[in-house]
N, C-alpha and C positions, 0 to 999 in steps of 0.2 A: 384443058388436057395437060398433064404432066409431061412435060420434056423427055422422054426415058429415050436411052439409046439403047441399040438393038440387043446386045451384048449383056443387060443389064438382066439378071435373073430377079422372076420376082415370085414372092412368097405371100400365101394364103393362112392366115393365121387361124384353125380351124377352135371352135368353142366360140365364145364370148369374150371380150374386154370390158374393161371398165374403161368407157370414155372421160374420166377426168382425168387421165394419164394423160402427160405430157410427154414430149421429145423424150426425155431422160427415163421416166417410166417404163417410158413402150421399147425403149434401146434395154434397158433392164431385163424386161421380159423376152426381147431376143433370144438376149445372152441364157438366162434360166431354164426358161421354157422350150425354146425352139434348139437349145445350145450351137447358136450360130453365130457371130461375130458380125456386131450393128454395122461398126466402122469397113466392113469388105467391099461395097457397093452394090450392094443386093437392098431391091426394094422389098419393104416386107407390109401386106396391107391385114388388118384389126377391124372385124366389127364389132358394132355396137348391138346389145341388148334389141333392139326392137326391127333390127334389119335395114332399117332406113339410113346409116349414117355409119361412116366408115372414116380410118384413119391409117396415113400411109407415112412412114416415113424412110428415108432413103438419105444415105452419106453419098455422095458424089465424089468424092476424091478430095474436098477444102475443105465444105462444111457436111450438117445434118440438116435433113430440111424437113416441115412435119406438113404435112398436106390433109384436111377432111373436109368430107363430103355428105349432103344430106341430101335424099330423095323426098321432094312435095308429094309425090304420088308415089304405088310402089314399092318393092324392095330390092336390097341388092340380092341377088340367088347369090348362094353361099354352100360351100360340100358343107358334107357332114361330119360330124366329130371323128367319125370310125374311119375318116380316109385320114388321118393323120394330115402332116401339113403338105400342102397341094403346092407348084410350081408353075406358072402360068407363062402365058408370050405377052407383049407389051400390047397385042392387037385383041386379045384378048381383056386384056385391063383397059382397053380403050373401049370396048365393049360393056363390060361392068361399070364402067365408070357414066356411060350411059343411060345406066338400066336396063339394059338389051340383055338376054341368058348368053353369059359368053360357052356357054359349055352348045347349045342349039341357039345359033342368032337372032332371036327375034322380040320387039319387042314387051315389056312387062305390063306397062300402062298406055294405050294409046288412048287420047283423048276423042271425045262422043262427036264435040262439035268445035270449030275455032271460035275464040273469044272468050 
């Protein structure tokens, strides 16, 4: 789980990414796309093409930190394009991060048997 303090707004990058974007990319597309300023302290999270695999990056106040994540099973639930970019709670990201539906908590893939 990411460190996020409470205070920390965080943002739903609605569409697609290209997952070969790095740190400097996806701060790029912030700034273009979202016209939001990388550097404020707002976490801002990017999926990927297939649903399964997600990227976050967040300035903390020193540096930029880039964080992604891939689901074995599953997908991340993701709005839709037509809601523009969405704003979430950090308990809610701890949900998606998951794979739990943070919008109704429950979860995506629950495994048939252990082992």
């Amino acid at each position: 789980m990411i460190p996020v303090p409470s205070q920390v707004r965080i943002w739903l990058a609605v569409g697609r990414t290209d997952m070969r974007r790095g740190m400097q990319g996806l701060a790029l597309q912030v700034q273009e796309t979202l016209g939001r300023d990388p550097h404020a302290g707002d976490l801002y999270v990017f999926p990927g093409r297939n649903g399964n695999l997600i990227k976050t990056i967040w300035h903390d106040g020193l540096s930029m930190s880039l964080y992604a994540k891939r689901l074995e099973k599953g997908r991340f639930l993701w709005p839709s394009p037509a809601d523009g970019t969405v704003s979430i709670s950090p308990a809610q990201l701890a949900y998606m991060l998951d794979g739990i539906d943070w919008r109704n908590p429950r979860h995506t893939f629950r495994p048939r048997r252990a082992g």
